[in-house]
N, C-alpha and C positions, 0 to 999 in steps of 0.2 A: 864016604866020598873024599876024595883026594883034594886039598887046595887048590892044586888048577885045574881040576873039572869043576869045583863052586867057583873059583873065579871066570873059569870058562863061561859058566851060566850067569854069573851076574853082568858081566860083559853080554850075552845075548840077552839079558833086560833091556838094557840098553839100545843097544842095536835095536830089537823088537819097537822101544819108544821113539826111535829117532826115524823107524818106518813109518810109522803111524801118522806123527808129525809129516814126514814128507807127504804122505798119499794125500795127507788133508791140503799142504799147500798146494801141490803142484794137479792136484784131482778135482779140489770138492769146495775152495773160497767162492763164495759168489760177491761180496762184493772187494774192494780195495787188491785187488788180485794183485797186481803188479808191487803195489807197495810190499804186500806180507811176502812175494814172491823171490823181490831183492833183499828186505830183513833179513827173508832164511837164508839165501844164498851167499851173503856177503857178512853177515855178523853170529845168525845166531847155529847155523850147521856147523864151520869153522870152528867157533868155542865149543859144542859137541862133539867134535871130532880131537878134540886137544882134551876133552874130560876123559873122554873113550880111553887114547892115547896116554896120558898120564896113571889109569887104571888100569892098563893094559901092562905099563912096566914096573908093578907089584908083581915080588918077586917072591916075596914069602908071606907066609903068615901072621908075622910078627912084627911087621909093616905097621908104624902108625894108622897109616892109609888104611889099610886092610881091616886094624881094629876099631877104625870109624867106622866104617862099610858097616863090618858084625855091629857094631853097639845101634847102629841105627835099624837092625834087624833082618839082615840079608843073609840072615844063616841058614844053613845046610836047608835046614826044613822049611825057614820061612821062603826062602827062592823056591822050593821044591812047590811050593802052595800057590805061589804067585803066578809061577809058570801053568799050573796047572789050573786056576782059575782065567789066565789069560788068553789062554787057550782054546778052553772054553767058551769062552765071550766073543772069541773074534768066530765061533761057527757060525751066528749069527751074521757076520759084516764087520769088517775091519772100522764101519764109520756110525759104531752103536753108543748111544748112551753108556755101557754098562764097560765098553773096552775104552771109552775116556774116563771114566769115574776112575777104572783101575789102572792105568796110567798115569792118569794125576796122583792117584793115591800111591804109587812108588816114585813117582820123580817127586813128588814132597821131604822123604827121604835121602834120595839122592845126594852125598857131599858132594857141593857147588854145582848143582843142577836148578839155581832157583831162577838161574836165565830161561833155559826150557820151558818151566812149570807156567811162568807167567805167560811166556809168546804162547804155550799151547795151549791157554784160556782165551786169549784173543784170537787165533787160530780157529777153535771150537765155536766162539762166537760169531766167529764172520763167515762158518759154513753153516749155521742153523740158525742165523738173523734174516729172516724173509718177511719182507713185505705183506700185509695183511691186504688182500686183493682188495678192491673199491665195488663193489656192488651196487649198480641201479637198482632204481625204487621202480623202476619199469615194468 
C-alpha cells in the first residue's frame, strides 16, 4: 500500500473516533448534556479538526510527523488490524463497551490527541452514569 492510501486510512481512524465521540455527545449523555454539548462544540471538535488538518498536510513519508505516527504503531498492518477489529465491534452498536475500549485504545496513541482521550472518558462516563433506581420495601 501506497503512503496515501495508509495515511488515507489513518486519517479515517480519526474521522471513525471523532464520529463516535459526536454520536455519544449529541445522542447518548444523560446527564450534564449542555455543558459536554458546548465543550465539544466550542474547544474540543475545533482542536480535532486542527489534528485531522495538520495530519492531513503530511505530504511524505519522511515527515517527522509521519514517522511519529509509524513509531507509535499505525503501520500498514497495524491500521489494517485496527480497522478491522473496529469494524467489527461497531456490528454490535456504535455505543458498545468493546468500540470504546478500541477507540480509547488508538487515541492513547494518537500524537496530540490526549485532549480527545480524556473528554472521551468523561463523555463515556456521563452516558453510562445512571442512577440506581430507589425501590420500596412495599
Amino acid at each position: 500500500m501506497s503512503f496515501p492510501e495508509n495515511k488515507n486510512n489513518f486519517l479515517f481512524l480519526l474521522t471513525f473516533i471523532m464520529n463516535v465521540v459526536n454520536d455519544m455527545v449529541e445522542n447518548r449523555i444523560r446527564q450534564d448534556v449542555e455543558l459536554f454539548q458546548s465543550v465539544w462544540a466550542s474547544e474540543v471538535r475545533p482542536q480535532l479538526e486542527g489534528l485531522f488538518r495538520t495530519f492531513e498536510a503530511i505530504d511524505t513519508e519522511d515527515s517527522p510527523q509521519w514517522k511519529e505516527i509509524q513509531n507509535r504503531g499505525f503501520t500498514l498492518a497495524r491500521i489494517k488490524l485496527i480497522q478491522t477489529r473496529l469494524s467489527e465491534a461497531t456490528l454490535a452498536g456504535p455505543d458498545t463497551i468493546r468500540v470504546h475500549m478500541l477507540t480509547s485504545a488508538v487515541l492513547s496513541e494518537i500524537p496530540g490527541a490526549g485532549f480527545l482521550t480524556w473528554f472521551k472518558i468523561f463523555v463515556q462516563d456521563a452516558t453510562t452514569d445512571q442512577m440506581a433506581p430507589i425501590l420500596s420495601n412495599n
